[in-house]
N, C-alpha and C positions, 0 to 999 in steps of 0.2 A: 503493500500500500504506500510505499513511501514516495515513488513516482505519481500515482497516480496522484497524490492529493498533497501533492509541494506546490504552496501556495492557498492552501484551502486547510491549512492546518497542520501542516509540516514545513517546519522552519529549519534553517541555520544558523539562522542570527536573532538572538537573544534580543541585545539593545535594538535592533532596526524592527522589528515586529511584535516585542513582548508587548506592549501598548494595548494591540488587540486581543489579549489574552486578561485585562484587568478584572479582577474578584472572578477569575475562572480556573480550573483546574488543567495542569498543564505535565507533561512528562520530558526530563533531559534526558537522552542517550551520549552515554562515554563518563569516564571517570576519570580525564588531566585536569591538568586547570580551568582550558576552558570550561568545560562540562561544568566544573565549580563553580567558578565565576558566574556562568550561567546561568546554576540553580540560584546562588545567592541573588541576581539580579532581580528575579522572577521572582524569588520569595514577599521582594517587596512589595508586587503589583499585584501578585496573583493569590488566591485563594487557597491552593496546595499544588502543592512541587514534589514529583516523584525523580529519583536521581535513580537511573534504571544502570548499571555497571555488570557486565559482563564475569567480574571478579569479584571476588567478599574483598578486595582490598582497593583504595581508588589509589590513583597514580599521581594525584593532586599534589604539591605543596601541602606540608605540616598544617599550615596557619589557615591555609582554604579550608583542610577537611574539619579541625576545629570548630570553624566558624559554620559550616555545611551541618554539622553534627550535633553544633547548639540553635540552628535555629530551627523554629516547633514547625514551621512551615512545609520544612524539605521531609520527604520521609525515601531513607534511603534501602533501593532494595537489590544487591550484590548479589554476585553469582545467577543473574539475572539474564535473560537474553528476549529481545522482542522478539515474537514471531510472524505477528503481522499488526497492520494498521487498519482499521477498521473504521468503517462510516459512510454517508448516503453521498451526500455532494460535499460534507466540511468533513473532520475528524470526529469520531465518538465513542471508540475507543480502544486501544490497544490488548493486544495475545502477549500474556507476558509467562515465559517457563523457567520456573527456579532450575538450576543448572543441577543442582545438590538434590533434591526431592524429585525431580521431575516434574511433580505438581504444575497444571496449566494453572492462569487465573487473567479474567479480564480487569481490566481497569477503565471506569468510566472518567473520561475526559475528554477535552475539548481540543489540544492541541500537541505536538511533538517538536521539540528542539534536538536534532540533530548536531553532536558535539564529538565526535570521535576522532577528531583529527582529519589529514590533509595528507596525500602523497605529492610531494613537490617533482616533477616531471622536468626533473635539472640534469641528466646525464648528459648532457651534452657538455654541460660544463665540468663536468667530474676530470676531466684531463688538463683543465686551465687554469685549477685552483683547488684548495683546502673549502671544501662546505662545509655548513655549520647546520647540524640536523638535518643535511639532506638542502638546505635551502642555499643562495647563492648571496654573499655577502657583500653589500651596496649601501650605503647611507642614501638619505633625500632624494640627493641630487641623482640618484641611480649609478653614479660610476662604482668601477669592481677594484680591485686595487690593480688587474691588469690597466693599462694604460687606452685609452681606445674602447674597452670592450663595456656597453653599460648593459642593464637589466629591470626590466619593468615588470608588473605583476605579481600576482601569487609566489613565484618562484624566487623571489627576494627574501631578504630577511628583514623582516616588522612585525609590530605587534598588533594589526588589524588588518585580516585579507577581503577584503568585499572590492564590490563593482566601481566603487568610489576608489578605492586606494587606487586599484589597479589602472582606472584610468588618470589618476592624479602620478602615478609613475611614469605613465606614458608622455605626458606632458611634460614631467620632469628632466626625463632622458633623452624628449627631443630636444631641449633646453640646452640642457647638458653636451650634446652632442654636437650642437649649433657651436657654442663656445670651443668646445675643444677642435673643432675644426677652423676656424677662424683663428686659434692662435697657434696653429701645429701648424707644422708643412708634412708631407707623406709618410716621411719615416719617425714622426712621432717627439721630433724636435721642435720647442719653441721656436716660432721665427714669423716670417711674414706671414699674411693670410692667406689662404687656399684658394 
């Protein structure tokens, strides 16, 4: 169900959509940080937060699961795996199988945040550089520390991937690329303009 009904009550993004989730029941999937972050966010708007983790352990930061653990909101259920998504035209409710028991059980709810993390599709660069979790290392301006080579998108390393960053990188690195041509000549030496 997760295709069929992204946008209609399967989200990614926490802060860009929890809004329409306000005093309603809502479910995270994944147990990093984000997935924390996310339950804690939700906690504030929404009605009850299920923090659905694949493992009895979440992979979060100390101080997230803490804060995940003390609030009455999140109710966290480990060793957990969805099985499906379920609803007419919005979400209504998820197949959730304890890993440990077998035990199926539905959960009535309204919506699903998807939080499991991101495969970054950077092998191309794995031969030009040291990555950092799989992701391609570039501040702002999108340059890499190779000289010449820059990098926009998801496949960057930042701490917010959506449609907005990744086109604010693209902008960035034509920026970027504009300058560095204008003060290079071909082989990559300061000098006249191109």
């Amino acid at each position: 169900g997760e295709e069929a009904f992204a946008g209609a009550g399967v989200s990614y993004c926490a802060t860009c959509d929890g809004a329409f989730f306000k005093d309603k029941t809502v479910a995270v999937i994944g147990g990093g940080d984000v997935a924390l972050e996310d339950a804690l966010y939700l906690a504030n708007i929404c009605k009850q937060v299920y923090l659905i983790h694949r493992r009895n352990e979440l992979r979060g930061t100390k101080a997230l699961q803490e804060q995940v653990f003390a609030n009455e909101k999140i109710t966290f259920l480990g060793a957990s795996e969805v099985m499906e998504i379920i609803g007419d035209k919005q979400v209504s409710k998820v197949i959730v199988r304890d890993k440990e028991t077998d035990e199926v059980k539905e959960l009535a709810l309204d919506g699903t945040f998807i939080a499991v993390g991101m495969e970054p599709q950077s092998a191309l660069y794995e031969p030009l550089m040291k990555l950092e979790h799989g992701y391609v290392p570039a501040q702002e301006d999108c340059a890499t520390k190779r000289a010449g080579l820059y990098v926009a998108g998801d496949v960057r390393t930042k701490r917010l991937r959506q449609i907005v960053t990744a086109v604010s990188d693209g902008a960035n690195a034509v920026y970027s690329i504009t300058e560095y041509l204008t003060t290079n000549d071909k082989e990559g030496r300061s000098g006249k303009p191109c």
